[in-house]
C-alpha positions as CSV (number, residue, x, y, z in Angstrom):
1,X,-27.0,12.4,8.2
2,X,-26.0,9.0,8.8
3,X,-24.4,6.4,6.5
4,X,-27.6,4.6,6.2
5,X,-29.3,7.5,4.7
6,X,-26.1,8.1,2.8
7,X,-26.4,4.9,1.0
8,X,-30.6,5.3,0.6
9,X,-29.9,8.9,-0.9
10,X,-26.4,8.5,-2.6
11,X,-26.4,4.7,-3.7
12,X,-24.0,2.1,-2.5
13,X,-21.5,2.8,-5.5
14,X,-21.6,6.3,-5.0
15,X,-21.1,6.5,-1.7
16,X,-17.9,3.4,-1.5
17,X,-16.2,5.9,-4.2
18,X,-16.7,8.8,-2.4
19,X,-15.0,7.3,0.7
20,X,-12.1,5.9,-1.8
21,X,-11.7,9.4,-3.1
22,X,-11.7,11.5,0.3
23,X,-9.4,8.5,1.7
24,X,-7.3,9.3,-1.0
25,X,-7.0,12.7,-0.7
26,X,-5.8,12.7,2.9
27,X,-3.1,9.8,2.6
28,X,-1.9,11.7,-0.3
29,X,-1.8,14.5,1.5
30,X,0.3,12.8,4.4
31,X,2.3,11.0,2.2
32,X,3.6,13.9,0.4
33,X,4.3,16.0,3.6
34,X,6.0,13.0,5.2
35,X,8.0,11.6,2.2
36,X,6.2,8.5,3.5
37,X,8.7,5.7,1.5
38,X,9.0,2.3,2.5
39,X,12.2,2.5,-0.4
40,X,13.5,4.9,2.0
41,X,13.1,2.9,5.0
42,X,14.7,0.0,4.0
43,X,17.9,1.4,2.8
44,X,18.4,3.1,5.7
45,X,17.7,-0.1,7.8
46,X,20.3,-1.7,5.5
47,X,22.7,0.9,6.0
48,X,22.6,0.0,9.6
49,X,21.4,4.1,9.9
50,X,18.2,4.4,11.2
51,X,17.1,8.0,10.0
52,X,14.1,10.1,9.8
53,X,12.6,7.8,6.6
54,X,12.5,4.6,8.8
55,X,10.9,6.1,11.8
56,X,8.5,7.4,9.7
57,X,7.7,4.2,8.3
58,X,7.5,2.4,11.8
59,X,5.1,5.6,12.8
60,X,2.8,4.9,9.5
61,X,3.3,0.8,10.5
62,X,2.2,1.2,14.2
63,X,-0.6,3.5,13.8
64,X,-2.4,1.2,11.3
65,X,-1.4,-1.8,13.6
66,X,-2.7,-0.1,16.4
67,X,-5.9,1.5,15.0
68,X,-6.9,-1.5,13.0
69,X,-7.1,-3.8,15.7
70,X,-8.7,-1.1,18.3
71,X,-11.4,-0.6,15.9
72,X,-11.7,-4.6,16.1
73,X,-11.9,-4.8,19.8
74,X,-14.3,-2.0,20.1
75,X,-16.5,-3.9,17.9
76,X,-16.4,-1.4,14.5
77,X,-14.6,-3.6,12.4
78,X,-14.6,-7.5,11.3
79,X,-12.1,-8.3,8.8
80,X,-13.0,-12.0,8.9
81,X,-14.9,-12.0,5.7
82,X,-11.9,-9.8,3.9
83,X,-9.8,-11.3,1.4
84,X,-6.7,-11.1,3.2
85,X,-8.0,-13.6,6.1
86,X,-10.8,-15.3,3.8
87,X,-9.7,-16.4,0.9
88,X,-7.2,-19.1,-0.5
89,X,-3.8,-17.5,-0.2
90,X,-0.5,-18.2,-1.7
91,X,2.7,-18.5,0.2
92,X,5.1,-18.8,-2.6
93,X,3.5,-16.0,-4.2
94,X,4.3,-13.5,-1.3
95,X,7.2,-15.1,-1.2
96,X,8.1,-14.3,-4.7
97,X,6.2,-11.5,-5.8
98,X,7.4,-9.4,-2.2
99,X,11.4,-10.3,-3.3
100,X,10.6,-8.6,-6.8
101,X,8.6,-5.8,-5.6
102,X,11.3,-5.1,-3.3
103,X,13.9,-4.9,-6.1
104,X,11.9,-2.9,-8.3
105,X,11.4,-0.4,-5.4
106,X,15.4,0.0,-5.3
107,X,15.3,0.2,-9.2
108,X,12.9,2.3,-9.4
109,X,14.0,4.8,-6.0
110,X,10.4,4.4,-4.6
111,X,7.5,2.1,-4.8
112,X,3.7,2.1,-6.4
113,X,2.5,4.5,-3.8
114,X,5.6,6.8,-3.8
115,X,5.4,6.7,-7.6
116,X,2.2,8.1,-7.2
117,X,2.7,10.9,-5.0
118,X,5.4,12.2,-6.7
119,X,3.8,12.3,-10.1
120,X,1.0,14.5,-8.9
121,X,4.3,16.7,-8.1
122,X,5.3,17.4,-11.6
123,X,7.9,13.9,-11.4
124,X,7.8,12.6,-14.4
125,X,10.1,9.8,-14.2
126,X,7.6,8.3,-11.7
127,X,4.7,9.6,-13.9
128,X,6.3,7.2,-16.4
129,X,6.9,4.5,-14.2
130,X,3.3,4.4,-12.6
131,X,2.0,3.9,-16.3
132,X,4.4,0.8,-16.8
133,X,3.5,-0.4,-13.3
134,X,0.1,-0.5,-13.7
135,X,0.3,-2.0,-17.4
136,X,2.5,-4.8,-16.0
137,X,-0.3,-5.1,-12.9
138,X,-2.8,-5.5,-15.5
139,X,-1.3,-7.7,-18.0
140,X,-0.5,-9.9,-14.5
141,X,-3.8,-10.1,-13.5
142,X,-5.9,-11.4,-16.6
143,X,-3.3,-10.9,-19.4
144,X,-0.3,-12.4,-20.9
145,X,1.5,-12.7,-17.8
146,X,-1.2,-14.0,-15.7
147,X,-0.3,-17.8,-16.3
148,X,2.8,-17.3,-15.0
149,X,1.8,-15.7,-11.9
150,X,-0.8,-18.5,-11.1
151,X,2.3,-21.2,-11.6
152,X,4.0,-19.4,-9.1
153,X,1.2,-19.1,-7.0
154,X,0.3,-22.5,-6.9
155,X,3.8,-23.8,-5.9
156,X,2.5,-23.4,-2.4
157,X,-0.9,-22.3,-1.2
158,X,-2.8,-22.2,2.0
159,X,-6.4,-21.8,3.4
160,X,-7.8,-19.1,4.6
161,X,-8.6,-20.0,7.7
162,X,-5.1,-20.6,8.5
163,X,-3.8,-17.2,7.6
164,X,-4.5,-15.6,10.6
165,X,-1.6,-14.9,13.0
166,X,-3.1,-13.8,15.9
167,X,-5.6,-16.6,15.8
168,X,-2.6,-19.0,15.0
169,X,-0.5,-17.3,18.3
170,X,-3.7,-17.6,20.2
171,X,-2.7,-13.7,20.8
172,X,-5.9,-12.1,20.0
173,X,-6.7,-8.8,19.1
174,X,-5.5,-7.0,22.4
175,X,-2.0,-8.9,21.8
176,X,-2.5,-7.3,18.0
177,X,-2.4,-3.6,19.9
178,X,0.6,-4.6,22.3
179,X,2.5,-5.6,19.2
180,X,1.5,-2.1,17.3
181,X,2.7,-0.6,20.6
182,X,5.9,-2.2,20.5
183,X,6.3,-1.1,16.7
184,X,5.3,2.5,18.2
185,X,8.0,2.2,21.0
186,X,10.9,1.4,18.1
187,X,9.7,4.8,16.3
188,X,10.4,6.7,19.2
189,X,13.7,4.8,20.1
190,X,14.8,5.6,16.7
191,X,13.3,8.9,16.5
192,X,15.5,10.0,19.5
193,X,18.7,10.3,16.9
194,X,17.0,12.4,14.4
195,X,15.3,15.7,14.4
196,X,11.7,15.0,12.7
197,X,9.4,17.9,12.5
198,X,6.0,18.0,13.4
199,X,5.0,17.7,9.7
200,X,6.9,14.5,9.6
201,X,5.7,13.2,12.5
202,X,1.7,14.0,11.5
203,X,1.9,12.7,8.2
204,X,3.5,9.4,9.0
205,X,0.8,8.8,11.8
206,X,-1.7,10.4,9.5
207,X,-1.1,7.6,6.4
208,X,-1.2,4.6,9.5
209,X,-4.4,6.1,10.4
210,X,-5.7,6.5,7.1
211,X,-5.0,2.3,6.6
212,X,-7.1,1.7,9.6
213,X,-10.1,4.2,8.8
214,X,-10.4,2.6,5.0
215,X,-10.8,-0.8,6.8
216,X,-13.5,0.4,9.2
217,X,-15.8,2.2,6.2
218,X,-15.2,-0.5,3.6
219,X,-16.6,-2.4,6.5
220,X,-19.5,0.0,7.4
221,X,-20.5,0.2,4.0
222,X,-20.7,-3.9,3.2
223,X,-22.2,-4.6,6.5
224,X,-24.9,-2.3,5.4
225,X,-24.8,-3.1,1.8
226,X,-28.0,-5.4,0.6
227,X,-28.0,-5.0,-3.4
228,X,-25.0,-5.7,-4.0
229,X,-21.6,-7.6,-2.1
230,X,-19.1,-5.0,-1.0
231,X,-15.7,-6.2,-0.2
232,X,-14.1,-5.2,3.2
233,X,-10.8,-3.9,2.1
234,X,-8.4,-1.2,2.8
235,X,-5.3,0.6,1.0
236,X,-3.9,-1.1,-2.1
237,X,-2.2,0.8,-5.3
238,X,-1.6,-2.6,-7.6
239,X,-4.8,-3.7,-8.3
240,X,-6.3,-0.1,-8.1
241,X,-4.0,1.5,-10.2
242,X,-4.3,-1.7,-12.9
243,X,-8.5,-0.9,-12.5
244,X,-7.7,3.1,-13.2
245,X,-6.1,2.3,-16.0
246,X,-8.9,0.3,-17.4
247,X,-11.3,2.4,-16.5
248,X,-9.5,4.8,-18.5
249,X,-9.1,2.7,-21.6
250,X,-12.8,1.0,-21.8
251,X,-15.7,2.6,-22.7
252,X,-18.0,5.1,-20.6
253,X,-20.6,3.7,-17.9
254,X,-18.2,0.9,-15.9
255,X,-19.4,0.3,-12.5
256,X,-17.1,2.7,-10.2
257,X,-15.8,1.3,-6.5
258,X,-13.6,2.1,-3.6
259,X,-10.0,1.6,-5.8
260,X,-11.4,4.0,-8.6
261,X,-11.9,6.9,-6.2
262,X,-9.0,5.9,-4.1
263,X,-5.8,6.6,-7.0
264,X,-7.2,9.8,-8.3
265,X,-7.8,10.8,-4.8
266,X,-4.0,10.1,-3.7
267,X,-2.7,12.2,-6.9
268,X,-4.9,15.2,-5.9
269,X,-4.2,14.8,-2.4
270,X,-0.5,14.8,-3.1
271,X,-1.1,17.9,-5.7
272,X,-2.7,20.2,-3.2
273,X,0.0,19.2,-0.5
274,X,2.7,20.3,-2.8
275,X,0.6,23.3,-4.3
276,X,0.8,24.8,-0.2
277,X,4.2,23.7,0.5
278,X,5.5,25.3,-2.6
279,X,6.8,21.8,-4.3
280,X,5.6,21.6,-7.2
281,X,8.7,20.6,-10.1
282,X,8.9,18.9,-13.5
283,X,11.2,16.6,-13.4
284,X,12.6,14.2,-15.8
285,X,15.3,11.8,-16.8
286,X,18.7,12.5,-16.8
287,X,19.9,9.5,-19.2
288,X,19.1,6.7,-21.0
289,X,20.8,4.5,-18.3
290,X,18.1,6.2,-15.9
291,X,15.2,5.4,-17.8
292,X,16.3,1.8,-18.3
293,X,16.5,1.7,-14.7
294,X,13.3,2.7,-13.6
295,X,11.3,0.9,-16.6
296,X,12.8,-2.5,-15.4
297,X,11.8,-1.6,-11.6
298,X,8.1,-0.8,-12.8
299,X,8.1,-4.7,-14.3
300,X,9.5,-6.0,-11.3
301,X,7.1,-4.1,-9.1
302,X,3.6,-4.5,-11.4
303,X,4.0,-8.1,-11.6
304,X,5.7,-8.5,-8.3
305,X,2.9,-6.9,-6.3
306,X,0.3,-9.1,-7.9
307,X,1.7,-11.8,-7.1
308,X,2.1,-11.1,-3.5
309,X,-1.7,-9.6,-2.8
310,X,-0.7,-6.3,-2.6
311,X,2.1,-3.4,-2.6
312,X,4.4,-1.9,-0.2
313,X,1.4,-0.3,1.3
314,X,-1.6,-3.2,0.6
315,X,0.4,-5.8,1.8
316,X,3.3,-4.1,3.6
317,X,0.4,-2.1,5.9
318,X,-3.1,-2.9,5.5
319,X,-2.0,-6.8,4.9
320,X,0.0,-7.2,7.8
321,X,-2.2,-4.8,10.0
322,X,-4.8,-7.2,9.9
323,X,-1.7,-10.1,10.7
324,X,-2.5,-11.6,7.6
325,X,0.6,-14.9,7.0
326,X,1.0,-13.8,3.2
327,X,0.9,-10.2,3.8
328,X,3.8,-10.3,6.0
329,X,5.9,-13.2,4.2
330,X,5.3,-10.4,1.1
331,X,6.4,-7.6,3.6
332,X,9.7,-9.7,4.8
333,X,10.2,-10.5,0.5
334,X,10.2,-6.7,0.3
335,X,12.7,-6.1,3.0
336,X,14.7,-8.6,1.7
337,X,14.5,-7.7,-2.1
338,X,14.9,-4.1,-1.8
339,X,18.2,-5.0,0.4
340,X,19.9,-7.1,-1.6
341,X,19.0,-5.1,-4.8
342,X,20.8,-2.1,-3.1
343,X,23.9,-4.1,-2.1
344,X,24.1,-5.1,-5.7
345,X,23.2,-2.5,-7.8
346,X,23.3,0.5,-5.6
347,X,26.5,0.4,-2.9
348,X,28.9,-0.3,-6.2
349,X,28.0,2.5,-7.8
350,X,28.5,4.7,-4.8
């Protein structure tokens, strides 16, 4: 059975969750066996020692780089008409919003898709956490927040059209693959000083290709879609986990989509992974101070990732696999953020 008699049999709606929801499962599932953490990977970049978090990190980064765009030049995938590359983007809000995301990773020891891996593990302080994050998300995108994150937004804004780096570089997509393969050949480089299992190495591969394959069947889908408009999209946990949440809260019957199957899909991913490998563990706070800590990193990241257009993983992968000008301004923000958070909060205290 094809996807065109998936869609006449299953419906449109049915069908997008269904691939949200078994996209889910497997990046939850690689996530968790990889300790996939960008949190991770920039501390260890800070530290000036390049461990087995970082090259996982450059193996998740260069697998969606280099996937994304080969499903482009084989002619699967378009991503013109995706938001990303489409629609009216915000410099200052990447800008912004990827500085505090980055410092409420470090506060909160892991960001939005880390938080949700390790809840589904019996972690409570990132169950917690993910609840505030989403809260804050939503409350940022239509609530009492949301003016101020379209002030910031509007300080400086550019076109769609323009956000397009490799169109910009006049690199095109085969220059997009020789950039994922140079990302590729700094994984190895760095991989050469630590010992990373084959687990390690699968799952960080795994979660790059799992970016890559959401962008080719949100694709699929739309370009087959003729009731209703499908957006072209791939791996966000901000404005998912914000729709969850609603869902959740509003009454029975609202329409379902790609981001609703996609978060529970992650946490039972993540659940079964930990299940086999034997991980599963309540865990809670250890203090007051603790909780304080990861609260006020949940803020910075819920509003923070709205503003930017995405998470660690929306913008941080499926953004700037696509070379999308905000998603990587947010991406450097993140970097940034998360660095100077730790030299200020973290390297004092140890």
């Amino acid at each position: 059975m094809n996807l065109t008699d998936l869609l006449e049999s299953l419906g449109e709606k049915t069908v997008i969750t269904l691939a949200g929801l078994l996209i889910g499962i497997f990046f939850g599932i690689f996530a968790q066996r990889s300790r996939f953490c960008l949190r991770s990977a920039v501390v260890e970049f800070w530290h000036r020692e390049p461990g087995g978090k970082l090259v996982i990190w450059l193996l998740a980064f260069s697998a969606a780089v280099i996937v994304t765009q080969g499903f482009i030049v084989s002619g699967w995938l378009d991503v013109s008409q995706a938001r990303q590359l489409s629609a009216r983007g915000s410099i200052s809000g990447a800008l912004v919003g990827g500085l505090l995301f980055g410092i409420g990773m470090i506060l909160a020891r892991g960001c939005s898709s880390r938080m949700l891996v390790l809840a589904a593990n019996g972690n409570l302080r990132a169950l917690l956490t993910g609840l505030i994050f989403a809260v804050t998300a939503q409350a940022s995108l239509s609530g009492m927040l949301s003016p101020l994150r379209l002030w910031i937004s509007g300080w400086l804004t550019i076109d769609g059209s323009a956000r397009d780096l490799l169109a910009f570089a006049h690199l095109g997509h085969i220059g997009g693959i020789l950039f994922g393969l140079l990302w590729l050949a700094a994984a190895v480089h760095f991989a050469r000083k630590t010992r990373l299992s084959l687990r390690e190495w699968g799952g960080g591969i795994g979660v790059g290709v799992m970016v890559a394959i959401a962008w080719l069947l949100t694709y699929q889908v739309a370009s087959q879609s003729f009731d209703e408009i499908m957006p072209v999209q791939s791996l966000s946990f901000t404005g998912p986990s914000a729709d969850v949440l609603m869902l959740v809260l509003s009454a029975p019957g609202q329409p379902w989509d790609f981001d609703i199957g996609l978060v529970p899909g992650v946490v039972l991913g993540s659940f079964l992974a930990a299940l086999w490998g034997r991980e599963l563990k309540l865990e809670g706070f250890k203090d007051g101070h603790s909780m304080r800590r990861y609260i006020a990193g949940a803020l910075c990241m819920g509003f923070g990732g709205m503003l930017a257009g995405g998470c660690a993983v929306g913008a941080g992968v499926s953004g700037a696999a696509v070379f999308a000008l905000t998603a990587w301004i947010s991406l450097i923000g993140m970097w940034a953020g998360a660095g100077l958070a730790d030299a200020l909060v973290d390297r004092p205290a140890r």
